[in-house]
DOFI-858513 format. One record per residue (C-alpha): chain; x, y, z; residue number from 1; residue in three letters. Coordinates in nm, 4 decimals. Each point is the difference from the previous one (the first is absolute). Example, Ala and Ser with C-alpha at 12.3 -4.5 7.8 and 13.67 -1.06 7.14 Angstrom:
// residues 2
(node 'A' (1.2300 -0.4500 0.7800) 1 'ALA')
(node 'A' (0.1370 0.3440 -0.0660) 2 'SER')
// end
This chain:
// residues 365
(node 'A' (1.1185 5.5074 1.5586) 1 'UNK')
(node 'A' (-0.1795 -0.1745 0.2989) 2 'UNK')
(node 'A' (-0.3217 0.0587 -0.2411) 3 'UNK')
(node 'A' (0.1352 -0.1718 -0.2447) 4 'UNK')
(node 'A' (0.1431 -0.3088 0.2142) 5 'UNK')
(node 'A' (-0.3457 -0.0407 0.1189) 6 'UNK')
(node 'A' (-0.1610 -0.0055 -0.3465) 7 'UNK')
(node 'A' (0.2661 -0.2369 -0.1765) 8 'UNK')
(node 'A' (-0.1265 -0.2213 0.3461) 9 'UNK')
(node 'A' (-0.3440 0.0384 -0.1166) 10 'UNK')
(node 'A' (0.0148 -0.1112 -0.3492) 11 'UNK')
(node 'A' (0.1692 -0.2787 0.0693) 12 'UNK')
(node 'A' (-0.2395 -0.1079 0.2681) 13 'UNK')
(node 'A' (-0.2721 0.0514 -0.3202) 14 'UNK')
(node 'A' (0.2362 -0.2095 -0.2184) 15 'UNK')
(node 'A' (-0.0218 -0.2980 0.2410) 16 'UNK')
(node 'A' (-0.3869 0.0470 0.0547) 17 'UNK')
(node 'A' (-0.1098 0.0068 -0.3600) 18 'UNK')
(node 'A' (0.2771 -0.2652 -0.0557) 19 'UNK')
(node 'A' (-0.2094 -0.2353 0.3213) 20 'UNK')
(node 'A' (-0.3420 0.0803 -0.1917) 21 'UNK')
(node 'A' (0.1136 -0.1286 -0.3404) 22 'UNK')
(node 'A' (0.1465 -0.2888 0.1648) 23 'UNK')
(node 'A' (-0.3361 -0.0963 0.2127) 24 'UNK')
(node 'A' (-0.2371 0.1090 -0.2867) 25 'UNK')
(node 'A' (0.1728 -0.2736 -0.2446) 26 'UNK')
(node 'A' (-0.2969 -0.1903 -0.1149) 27 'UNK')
(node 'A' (0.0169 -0.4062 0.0545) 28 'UNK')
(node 'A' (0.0977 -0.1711 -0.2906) 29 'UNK')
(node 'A' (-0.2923 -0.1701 -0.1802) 30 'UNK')
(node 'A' (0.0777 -0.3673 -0.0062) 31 'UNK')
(node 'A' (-0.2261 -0.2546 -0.1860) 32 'UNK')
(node 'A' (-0.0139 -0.3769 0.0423) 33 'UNK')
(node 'A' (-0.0258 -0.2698 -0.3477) 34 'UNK')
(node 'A' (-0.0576 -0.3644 0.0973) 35 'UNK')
(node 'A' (-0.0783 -0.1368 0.3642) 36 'UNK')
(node 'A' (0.0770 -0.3296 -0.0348) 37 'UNK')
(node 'A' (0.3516 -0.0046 0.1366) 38 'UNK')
(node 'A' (-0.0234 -0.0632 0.3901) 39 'UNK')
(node 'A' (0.2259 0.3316 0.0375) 40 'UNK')
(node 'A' (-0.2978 0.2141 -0.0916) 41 'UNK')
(node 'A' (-0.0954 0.0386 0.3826) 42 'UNK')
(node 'A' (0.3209 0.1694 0.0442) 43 'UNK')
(node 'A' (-0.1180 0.3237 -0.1805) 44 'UNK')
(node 'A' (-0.3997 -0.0861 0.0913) 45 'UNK')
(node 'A' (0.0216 0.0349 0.3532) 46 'UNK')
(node 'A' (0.2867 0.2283 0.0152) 47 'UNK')
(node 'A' (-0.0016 0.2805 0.2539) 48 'UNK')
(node 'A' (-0.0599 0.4239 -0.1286) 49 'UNK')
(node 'A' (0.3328 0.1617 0.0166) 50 'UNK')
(node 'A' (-0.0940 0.2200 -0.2524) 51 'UNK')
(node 'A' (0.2513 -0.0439 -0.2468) 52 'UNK')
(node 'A' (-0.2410 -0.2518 -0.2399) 53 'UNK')
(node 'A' (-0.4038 0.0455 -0.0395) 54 'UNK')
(node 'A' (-0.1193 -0.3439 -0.1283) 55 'UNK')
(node 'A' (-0.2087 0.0970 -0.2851) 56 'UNK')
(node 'A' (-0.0863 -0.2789 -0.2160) 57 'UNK')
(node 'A' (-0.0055 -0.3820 -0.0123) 58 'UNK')
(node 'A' (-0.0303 -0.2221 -0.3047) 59 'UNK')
(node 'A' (-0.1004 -0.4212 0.0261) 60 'UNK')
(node 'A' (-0.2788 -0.2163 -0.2292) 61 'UNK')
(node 'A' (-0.0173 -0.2079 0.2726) 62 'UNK')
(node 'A' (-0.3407 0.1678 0.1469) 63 'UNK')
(node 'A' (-0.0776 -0.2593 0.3202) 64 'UNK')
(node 'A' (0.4651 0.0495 0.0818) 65 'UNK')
(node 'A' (-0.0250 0.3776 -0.0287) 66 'UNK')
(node 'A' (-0.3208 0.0386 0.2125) 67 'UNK')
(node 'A' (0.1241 -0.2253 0.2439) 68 'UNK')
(node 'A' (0.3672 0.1864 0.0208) 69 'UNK')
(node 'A' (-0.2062 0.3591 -0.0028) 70 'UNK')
(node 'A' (-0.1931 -0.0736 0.2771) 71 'UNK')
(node 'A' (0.2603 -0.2118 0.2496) 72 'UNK')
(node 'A' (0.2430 0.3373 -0.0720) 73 'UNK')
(node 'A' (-0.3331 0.2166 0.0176) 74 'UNK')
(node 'A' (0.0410 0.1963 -0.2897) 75 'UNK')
(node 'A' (-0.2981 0.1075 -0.2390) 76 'UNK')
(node 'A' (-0.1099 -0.1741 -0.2432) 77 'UNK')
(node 'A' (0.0222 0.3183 -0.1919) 78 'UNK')
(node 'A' (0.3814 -0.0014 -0.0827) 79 'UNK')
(node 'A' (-0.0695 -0.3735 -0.1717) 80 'UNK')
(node 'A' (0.0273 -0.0307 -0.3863) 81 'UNK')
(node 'A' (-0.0021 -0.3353 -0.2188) 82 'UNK')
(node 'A' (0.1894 0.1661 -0.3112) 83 'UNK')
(node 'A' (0.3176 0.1415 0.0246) 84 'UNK')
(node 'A' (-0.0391 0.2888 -0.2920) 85 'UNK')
(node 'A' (-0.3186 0.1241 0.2050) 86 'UNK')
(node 'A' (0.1955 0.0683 0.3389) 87 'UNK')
(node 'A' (0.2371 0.1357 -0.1475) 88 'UNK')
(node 'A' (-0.1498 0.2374 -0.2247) 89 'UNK')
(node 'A' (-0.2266 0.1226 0.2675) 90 'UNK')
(node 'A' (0.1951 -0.0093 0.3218) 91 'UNK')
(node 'A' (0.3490 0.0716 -0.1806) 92 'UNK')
(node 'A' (0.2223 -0.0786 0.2794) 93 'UNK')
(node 'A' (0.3610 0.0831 -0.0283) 94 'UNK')
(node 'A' (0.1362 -0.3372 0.1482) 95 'UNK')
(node 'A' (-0.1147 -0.3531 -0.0474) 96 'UNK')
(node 'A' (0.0775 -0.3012 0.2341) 97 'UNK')
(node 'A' (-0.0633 -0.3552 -0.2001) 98 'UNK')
(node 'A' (-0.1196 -0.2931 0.2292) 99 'UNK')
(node 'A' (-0.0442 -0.1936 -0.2641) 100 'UNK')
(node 'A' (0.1072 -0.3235 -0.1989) 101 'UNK')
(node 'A' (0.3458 0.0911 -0.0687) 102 'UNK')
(node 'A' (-0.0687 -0.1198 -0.3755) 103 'UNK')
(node 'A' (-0.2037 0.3520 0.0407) 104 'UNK')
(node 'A' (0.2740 0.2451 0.1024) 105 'UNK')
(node 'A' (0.0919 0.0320 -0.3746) 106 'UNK')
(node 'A' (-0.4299 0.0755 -0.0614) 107 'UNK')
(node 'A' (0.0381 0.2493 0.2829) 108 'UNK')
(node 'A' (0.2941 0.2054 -0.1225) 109 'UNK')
(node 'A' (-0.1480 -0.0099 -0.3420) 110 'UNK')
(node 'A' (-0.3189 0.2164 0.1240) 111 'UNK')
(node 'A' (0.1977 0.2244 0.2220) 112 'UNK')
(node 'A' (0.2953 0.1124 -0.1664) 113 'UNK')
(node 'A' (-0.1330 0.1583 -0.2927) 114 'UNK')
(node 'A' (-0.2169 0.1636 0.2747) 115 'UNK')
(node 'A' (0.3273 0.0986 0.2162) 116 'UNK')
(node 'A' (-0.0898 -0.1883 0.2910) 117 'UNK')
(node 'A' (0.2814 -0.1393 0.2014) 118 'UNK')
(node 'A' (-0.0731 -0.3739 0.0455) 119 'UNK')
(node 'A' (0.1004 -0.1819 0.3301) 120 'UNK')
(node 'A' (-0.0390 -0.3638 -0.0483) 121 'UNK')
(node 'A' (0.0826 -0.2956 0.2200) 122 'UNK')
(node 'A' (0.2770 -0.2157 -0.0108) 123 'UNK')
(node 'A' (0.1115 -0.1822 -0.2525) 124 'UNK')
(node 'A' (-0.0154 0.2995 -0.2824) 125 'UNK')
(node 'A' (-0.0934 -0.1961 -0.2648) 126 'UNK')
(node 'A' (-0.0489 -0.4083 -0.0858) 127 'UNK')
(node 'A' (0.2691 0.0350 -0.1878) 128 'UNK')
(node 'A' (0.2909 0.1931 -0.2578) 129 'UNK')
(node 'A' (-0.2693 0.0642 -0.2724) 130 'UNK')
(node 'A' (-0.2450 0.1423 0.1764) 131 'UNK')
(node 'A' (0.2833 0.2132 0.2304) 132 'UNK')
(node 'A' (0.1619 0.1527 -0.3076) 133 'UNK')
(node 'A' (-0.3809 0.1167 -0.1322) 134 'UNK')
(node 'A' (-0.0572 0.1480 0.3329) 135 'UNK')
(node 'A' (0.3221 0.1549 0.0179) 136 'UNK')
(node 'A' (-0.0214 0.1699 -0.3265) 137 'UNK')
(node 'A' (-0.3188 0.1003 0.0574) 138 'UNK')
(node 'A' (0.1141 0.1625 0.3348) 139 'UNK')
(node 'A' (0.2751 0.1562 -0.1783) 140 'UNK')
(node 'A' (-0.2250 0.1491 -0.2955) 141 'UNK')
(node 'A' (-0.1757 0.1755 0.2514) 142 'UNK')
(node 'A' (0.2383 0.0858 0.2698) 143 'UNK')
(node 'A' (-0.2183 -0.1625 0.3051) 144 'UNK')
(node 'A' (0.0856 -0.1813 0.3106) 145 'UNK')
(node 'A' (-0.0025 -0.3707 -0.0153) 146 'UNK')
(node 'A' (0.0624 -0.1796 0.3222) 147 'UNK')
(node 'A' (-0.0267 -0.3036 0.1709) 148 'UNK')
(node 'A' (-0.0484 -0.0926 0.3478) 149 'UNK')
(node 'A' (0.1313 -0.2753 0.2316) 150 'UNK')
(node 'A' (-0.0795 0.0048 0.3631) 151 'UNK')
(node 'A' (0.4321 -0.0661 0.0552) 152 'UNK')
(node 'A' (0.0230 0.3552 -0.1502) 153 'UNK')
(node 'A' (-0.1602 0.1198 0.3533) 154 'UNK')
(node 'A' (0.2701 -0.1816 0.2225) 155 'UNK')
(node 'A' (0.2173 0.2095 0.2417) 156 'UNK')
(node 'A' (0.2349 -0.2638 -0.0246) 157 'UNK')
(node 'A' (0.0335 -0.0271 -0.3663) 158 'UNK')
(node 'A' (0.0916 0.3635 -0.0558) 159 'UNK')
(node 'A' (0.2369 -0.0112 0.3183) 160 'UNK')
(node 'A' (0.1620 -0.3123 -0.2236) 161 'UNK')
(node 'A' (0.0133 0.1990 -0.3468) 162 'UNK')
(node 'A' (0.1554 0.3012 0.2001) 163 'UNK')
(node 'A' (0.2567 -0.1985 0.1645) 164 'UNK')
(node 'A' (0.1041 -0.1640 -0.2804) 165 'UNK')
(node 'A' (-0.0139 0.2975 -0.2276) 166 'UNK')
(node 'A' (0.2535 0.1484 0.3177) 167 'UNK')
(node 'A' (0.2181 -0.2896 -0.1252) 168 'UNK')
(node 'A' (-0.0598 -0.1484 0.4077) 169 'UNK')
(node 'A' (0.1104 -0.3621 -0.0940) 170 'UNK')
(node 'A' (0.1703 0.0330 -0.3012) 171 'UNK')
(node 'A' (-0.0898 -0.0935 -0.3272) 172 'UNK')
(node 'A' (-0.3227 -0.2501 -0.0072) 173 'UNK')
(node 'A' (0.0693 -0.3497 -0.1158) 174 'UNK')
(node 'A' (-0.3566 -0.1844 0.0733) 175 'UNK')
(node 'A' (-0.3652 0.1052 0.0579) 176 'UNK')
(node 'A' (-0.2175 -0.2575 0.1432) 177 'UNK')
(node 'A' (-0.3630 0.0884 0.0069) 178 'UNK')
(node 'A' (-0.2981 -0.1891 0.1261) 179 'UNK')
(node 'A' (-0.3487 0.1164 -0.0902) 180 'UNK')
(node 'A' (-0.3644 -0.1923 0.0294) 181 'UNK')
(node 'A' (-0.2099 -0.2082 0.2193) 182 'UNK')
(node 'A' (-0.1674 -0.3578 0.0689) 183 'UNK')
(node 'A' (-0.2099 0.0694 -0.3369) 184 'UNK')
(node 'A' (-0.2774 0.2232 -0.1817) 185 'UNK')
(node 'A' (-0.2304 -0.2552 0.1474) 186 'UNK')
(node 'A' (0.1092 -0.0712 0.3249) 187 'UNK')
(node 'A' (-0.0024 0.3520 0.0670) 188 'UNK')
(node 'A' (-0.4036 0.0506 -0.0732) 189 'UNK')
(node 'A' (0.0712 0.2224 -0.3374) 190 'UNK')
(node 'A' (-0.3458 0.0984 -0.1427) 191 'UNK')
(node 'A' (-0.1525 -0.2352 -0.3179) 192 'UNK')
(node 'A' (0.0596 0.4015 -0.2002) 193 'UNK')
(node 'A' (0.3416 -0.0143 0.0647) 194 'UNK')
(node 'A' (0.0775 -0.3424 0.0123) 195 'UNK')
(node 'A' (-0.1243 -0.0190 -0.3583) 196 'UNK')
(node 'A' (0.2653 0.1771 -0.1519) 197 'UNK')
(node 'A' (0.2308 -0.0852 0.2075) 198 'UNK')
(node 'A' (0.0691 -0.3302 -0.0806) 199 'UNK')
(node 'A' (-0.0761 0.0786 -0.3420) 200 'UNK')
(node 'A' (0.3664 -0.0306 -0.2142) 201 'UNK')
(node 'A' (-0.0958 0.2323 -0.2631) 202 'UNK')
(node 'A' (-0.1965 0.2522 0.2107) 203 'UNK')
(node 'A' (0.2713 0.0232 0.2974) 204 'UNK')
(node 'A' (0.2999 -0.1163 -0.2154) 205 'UNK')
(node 'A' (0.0425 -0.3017 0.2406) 206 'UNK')
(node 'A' (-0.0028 -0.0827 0.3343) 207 'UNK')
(node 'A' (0.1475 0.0375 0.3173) 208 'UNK')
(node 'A' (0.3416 0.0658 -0.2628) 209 'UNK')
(node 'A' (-0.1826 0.3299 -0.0826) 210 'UNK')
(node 'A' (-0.2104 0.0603 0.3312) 211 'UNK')
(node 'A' (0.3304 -0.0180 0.1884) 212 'UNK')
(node 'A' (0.2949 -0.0232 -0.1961) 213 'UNK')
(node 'A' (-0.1065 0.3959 -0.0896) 214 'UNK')
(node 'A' (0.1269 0.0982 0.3686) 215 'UNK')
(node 'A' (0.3661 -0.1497 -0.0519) 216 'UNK')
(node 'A' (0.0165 0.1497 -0.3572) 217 'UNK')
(node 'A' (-0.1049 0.3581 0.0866) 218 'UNK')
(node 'A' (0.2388 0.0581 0.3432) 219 'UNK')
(node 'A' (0.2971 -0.1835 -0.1309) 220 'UNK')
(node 'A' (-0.0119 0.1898 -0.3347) 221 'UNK')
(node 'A' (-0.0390 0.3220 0.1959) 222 'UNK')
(node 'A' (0.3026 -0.1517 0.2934) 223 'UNK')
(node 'A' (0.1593 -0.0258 -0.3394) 224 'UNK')
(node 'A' (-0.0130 0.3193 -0.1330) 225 'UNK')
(node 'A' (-0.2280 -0.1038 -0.2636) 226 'UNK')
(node 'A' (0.2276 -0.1916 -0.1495) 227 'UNK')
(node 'A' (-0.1453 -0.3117 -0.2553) 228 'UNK')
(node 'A' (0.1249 -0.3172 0.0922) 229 'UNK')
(node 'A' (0.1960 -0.2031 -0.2362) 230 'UNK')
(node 'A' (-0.2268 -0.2844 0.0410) 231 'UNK')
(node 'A' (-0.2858 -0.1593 0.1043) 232 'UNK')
(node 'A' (-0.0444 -0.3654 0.1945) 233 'UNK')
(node 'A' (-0.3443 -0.1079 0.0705) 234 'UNK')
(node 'A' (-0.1147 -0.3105 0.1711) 235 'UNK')
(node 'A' (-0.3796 -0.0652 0.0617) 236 'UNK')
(node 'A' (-0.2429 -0.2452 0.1383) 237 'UNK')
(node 'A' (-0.3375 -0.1306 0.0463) 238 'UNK')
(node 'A' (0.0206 -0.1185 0.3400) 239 'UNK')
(node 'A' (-0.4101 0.0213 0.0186) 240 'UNK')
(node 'A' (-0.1247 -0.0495 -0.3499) 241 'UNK')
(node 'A' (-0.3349 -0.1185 0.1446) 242 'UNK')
(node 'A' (-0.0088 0.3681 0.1074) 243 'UNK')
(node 'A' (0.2166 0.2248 -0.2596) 244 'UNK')
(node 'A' (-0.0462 -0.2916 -0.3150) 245 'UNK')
(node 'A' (0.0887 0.2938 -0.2340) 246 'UNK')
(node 'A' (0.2819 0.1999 0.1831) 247 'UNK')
(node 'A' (0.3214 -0.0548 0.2117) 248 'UNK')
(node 'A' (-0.0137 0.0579 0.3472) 249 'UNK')
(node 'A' (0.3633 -0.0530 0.1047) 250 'UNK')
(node 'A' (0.2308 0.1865 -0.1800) 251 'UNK')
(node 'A' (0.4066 0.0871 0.0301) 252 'UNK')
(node 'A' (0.1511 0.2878 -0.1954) 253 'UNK')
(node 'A' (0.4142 0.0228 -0.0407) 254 'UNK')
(node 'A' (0.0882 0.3428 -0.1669) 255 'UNK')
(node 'A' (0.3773 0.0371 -0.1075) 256 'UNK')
(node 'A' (0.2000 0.3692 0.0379) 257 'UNK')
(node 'A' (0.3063 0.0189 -0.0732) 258 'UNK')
(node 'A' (0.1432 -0.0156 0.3469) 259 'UNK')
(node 'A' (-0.3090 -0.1278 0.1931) 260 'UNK')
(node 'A' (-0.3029 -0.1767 0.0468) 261 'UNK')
(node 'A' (-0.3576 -0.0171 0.0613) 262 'UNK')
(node 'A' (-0.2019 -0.2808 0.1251) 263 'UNK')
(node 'A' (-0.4179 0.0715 -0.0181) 264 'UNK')
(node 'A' (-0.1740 -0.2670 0.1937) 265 'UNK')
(node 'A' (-0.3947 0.0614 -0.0905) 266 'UNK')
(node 'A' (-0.2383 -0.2802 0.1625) 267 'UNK')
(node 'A' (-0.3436 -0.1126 0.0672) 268 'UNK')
(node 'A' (0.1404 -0.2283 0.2222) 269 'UNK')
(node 'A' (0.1139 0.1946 0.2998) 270 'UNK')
(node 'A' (-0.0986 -0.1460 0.3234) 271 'UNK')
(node 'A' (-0.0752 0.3708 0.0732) 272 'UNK')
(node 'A' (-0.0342 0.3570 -0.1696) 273 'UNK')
(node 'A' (0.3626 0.1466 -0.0395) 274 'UNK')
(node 'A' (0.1649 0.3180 -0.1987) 275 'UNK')
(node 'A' (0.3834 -0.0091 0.1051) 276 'UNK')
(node 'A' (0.3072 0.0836 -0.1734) 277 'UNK')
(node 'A' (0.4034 -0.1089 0.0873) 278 'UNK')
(node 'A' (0.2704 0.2163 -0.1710) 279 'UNK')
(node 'A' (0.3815 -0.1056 0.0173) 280 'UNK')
(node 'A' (0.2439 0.2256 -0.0783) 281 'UNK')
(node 'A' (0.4002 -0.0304 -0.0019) 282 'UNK')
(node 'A' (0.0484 0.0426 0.3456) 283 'UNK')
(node 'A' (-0.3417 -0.0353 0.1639) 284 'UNK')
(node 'A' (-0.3725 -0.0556 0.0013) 285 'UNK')
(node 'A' (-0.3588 0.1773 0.0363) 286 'UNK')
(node 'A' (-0.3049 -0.1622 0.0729) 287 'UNK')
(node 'A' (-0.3569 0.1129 -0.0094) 288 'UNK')
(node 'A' (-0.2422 -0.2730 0.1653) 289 'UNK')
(node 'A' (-0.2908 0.2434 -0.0007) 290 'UNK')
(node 'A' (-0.0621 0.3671 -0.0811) 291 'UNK')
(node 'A' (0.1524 0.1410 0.2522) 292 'UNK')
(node 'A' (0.2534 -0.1922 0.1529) 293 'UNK')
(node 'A' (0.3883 0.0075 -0.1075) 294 'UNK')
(node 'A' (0.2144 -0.2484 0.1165) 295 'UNK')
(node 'A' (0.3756 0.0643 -0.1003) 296 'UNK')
(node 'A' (0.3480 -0.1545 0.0391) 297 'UNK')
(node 'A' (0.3061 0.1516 -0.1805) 298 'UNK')
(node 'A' (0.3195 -0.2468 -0.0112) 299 'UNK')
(node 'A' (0.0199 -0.2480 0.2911) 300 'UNK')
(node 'A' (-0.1601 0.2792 0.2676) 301 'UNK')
(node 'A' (-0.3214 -0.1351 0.1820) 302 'UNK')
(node 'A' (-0.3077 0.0811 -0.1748) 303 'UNK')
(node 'A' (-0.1555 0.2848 0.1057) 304 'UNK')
(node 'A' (-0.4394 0.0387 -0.0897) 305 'UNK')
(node 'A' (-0.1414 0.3705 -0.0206) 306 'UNK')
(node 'A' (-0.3805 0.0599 0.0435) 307 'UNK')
(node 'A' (-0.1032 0.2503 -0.2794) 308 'UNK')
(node 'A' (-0.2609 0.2813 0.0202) 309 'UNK')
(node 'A' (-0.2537 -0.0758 -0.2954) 310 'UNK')
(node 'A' (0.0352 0.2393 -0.2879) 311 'UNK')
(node 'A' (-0.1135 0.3061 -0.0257) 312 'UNK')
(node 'A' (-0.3786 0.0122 -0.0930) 313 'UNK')
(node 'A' (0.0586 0.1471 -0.3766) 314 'UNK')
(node 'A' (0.2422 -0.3154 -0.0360) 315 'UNK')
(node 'A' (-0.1452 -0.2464 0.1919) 316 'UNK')
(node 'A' (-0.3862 0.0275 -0.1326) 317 'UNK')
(node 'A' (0.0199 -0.0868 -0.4116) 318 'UNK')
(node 'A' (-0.3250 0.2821 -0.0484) 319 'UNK')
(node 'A' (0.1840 0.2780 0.1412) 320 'UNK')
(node 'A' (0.3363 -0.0914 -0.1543) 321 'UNK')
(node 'A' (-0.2000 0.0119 -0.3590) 322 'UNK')
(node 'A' (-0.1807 0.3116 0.1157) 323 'UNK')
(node 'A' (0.3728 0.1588 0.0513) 324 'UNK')
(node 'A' (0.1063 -0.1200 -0.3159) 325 'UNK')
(node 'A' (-0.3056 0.1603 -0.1810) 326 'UNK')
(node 'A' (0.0331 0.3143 0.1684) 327 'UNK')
(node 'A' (0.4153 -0.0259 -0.1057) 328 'UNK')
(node 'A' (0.0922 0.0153 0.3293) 329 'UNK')
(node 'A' (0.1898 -0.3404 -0.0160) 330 'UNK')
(node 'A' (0.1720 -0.1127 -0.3049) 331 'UNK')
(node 'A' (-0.0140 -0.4069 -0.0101) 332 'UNK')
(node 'A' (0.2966 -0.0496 -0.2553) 333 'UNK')
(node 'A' (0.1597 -0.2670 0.0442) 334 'UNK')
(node 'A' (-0.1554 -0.0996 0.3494) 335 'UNK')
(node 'A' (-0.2256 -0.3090 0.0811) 336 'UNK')
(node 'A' (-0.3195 0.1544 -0.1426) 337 'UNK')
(node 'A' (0.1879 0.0857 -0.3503) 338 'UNK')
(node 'A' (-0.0549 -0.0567 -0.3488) 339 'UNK')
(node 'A' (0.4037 -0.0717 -0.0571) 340 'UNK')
(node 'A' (-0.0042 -0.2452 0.2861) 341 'UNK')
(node 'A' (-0.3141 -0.2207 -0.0685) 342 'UNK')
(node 'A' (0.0720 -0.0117 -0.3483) 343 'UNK')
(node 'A' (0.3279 -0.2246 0.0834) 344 'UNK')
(node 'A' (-0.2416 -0.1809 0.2975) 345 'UNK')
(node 'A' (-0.2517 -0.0686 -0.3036) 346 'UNK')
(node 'A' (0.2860 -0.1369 -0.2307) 347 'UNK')
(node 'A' (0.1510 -0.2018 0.2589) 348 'UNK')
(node 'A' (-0.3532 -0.1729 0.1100) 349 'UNK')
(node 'A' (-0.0111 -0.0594 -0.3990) 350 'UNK')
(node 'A' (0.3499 -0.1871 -0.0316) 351 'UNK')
(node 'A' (-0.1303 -0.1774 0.3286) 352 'UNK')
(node 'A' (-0.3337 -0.1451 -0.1239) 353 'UNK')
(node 'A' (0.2287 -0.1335 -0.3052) 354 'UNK')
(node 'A' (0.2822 -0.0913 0.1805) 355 'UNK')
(node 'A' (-0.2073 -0.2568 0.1752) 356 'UNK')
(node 'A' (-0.2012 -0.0532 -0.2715) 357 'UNK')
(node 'A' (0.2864 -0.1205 -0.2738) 358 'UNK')
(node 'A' (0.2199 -0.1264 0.2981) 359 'UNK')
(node 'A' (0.3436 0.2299 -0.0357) 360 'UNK')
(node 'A' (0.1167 0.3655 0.0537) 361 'UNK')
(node 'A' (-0.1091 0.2474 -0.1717) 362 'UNK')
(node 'A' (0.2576 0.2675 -0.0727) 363 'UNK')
(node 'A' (-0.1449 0.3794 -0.0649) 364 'UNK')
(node 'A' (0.1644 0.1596 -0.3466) 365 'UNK')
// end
């Protein structure tokens, strides 16, 4: 009997050893880059080896931007392709980040999907409802991953919000008030590549409307529930058209729910660089000034500010979140990465740019 207590001991020793090897023998998942134009491409470039991705291949025409990228992240030149088909026919990665034009997200899950490669691209998804709908069929047809990323999605305090709210902490919400962007593209020192496109209304779908107005779409449809608003207000301006003569760069967007709403301030006119959001619910309020910082105040108490731990790193770094998805270790329905979510951010940004174009609200079917 004692035998037999010692051998059941044993095998389940063996059970959790084999179980440890699987686990640390899981190969990294091989991630690919198309475009390097977008000024995010560093983020994935020069990102630390945790193992979870191996960076495998990386796609841009632009020979003199790609040499210059490869060797300030020191990389080899032997990972860089001009053509798209050729990288991925002969690195065949099973996840592709797009750092692109966002006129090319729609190019980019054209070449992967029928490949099954889960696509990652950077915020906005898409330039607009036409070219969301392709990619989402196409995503669809061949049951990949489509996500996008927004550096808010990474923000302690923006999940602490969505929890909080979800708990039902102040009551039903009644307004959103976001305010995303900085002093301007420009200003800032943006590089001529990226700079090109955008402030390009066709290739980036607008300007700081799009740019921006993307962060206050995405987290209050997901505060929301992913709800679609019943419509869309859009102001814009050219406050600088000697340096943005083809796109806005002030823009105000007023979404309608039933029992609330949200207010997206995008700018290129900040004095300084901000990401901030202000919920209000029935009885109280949440603030998030900056990604980790909570500040709080329910009914007429004092209000009360909580310093955050960052995320997790599998949340809080975009690459490893994807490589979890990939490996189906997180599912990202109906989160801040998701298809269902940025599909209403896409079609909201649409009714926006017309909104401001024709001059009235635009009210979704």
């Amino acid at each position: 009997m004692k035998a037999l207590k010692y051998f059941a001991l044993f095998s389940l020793c063996l059970i959790f050893f084999f179980a440890g090897e699987v686990k640390a023998q899981e190969k990294p998942v091989r991630m690919a880059v198309i475009g390097m134009t977008h000024g995010h491409v560093g983020w994935i470039m020069k990102r630390k080896d945790f193992g979870d991705v191996e960076f495998v291949g990386l796609v841009e025409p632009n020979a003199e931007l790609a040499k210059r990228l490869l060797k300030n992240s020191k990389l080899d030149e032997s990972i860089w392709y001009t053509d798209v088909d050729k990288m991925l026919a002969e690195v065949k990665p099973e996840a592709v980040c797009a750092f692109g034009s966002i006129y090319d997200h729609l190019m980019v899950v054209e070449k992967c999907a029928p490949l099954g490669i889960d696509v990652m691209v950077e915020k906005p998804l898409a330039v607009n409802n036409e070219h969301a709908k392709k990619m989402q069929a196409l995503a669809d047809q061949y049951n990949i991953h489509l996500l996008t990323n927004y550096e808010t999605s990474w923000y302690a305090s923006n999940h602490k919000i969505h929890e909080l709210t979800q708990a039902g902490e102040i009551g039903e919400i009644r307004k959103i008030v976001v305010h995303d962007g900085h002093e301007g593209p420009i200003e800032i020192g943006t590089s001529k590549e990226f700079l090109e496109w955008l402030t390009d209304p066709v290739k980036n779908g607008g300007g700081a409307i799009i740019d921006f107005g993307c962060y206050g779409a995405n987290l209050s449809t997901w505060l929301m529930g992913n709800q679609r608003p019943i419509s869309v207000t859009a102001v814009t301006q050219q406050i600088k058209p000697d340096k943005y003569p083809k796109v806005d760069d002030e823009a105000t967007i007023i979404l309608e729910y039933p029992h609330a709403q949200a207010i997206v301030q995008a700018s290129w006119n900040w004095p300084f660089s901000r990401k901030d959001i202000e919920v209000y619910g029935q009885y109280g309020q949440l603030k998030a000034p900056n990604a980790t910082t909570l500040q709080s105040r329910v009914s007429k108490s004092e209000e009360q500010t909580l310093e955050l731990d960052p995320l997790p790193h599998e949340q809080k770094d975009p690459f490893a979140y994807f490589a979890s998805v990939v490996r189906g270790k997180v599912d990202p329905k109906n989160g801040l990465y998701s298809m269902e979510n940025n599909m209403i951010v896409v079609e909201i940004l649409t009714a926006a740019v017309r909104s401001a174009k024709e001059g009235k609200t635009i009210y979704l079917k």
